[in-house]
C-alpha positions in Angstrom: 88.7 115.4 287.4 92.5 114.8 286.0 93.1 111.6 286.3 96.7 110.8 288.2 99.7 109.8 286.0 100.1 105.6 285.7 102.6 104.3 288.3 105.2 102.3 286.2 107.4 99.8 287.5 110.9 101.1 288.6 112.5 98.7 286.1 112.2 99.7 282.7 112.6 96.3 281.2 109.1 95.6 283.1 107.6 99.0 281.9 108.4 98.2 278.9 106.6 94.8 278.6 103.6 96.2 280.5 103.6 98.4 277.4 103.8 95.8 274.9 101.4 93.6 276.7 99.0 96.9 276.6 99.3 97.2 273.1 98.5 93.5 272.3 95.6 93.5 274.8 94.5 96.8 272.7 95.1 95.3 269.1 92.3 92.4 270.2 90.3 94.4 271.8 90.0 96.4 268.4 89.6 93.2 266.0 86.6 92.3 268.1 85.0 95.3 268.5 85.6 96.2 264.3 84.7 92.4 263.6 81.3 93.2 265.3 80.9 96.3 263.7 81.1 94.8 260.4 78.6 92.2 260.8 76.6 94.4 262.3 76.4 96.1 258.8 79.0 99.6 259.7 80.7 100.3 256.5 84.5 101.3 256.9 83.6 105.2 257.0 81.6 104.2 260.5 84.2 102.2 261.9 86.8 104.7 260.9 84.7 107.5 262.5 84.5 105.8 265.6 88.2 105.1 265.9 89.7 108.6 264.7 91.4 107.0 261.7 90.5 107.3 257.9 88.5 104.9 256.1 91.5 103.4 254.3 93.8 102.7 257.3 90.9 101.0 259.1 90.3 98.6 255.8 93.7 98.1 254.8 94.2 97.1 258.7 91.0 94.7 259.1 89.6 93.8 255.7 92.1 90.8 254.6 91.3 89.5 257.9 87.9 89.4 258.1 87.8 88.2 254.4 89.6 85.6 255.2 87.2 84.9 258.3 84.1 84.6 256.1 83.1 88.1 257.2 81.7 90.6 254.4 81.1 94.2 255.2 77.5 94.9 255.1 76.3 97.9 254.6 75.2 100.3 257.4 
């Protein structure tokens, strides 16, 4: 099944924020599910996997955060 195009508001200004509000939504959605993953003991490799990116771009996006949160990687 194709799933139908997204209706978008007729003003653009509006379409526009819907996107940014998306990509926020997204961007937490992601620190909670990685920040999970990590004490759960994935190493960056797993996370990375899981989110099509490389190992690197997943650490250099999460690690400094969840360092500074008291979160070590463990060691799936």
């Amino acid at each position: 099944m194709i799933a139908a195009p997204p209706t978008l508001p007729d003003d653009p200004a509006d379409a526009l924020a819907a996107v940014g509000a998306l990509r926020r939504l997204a961007d937490r959605v992601e620190d909670t599910a990685v920040e999970r993953a990590i004490v759960e003991g994935w190493s960056w490799a797993d996370v990375a996997e899981a989110l099509g990116v490389t190992r690197q771009a997943v650490h250099k996006k999460h690690a400094r955060r969840l360092s500074r949160a008291g979160i070590a990687r463990g060691g799936r």
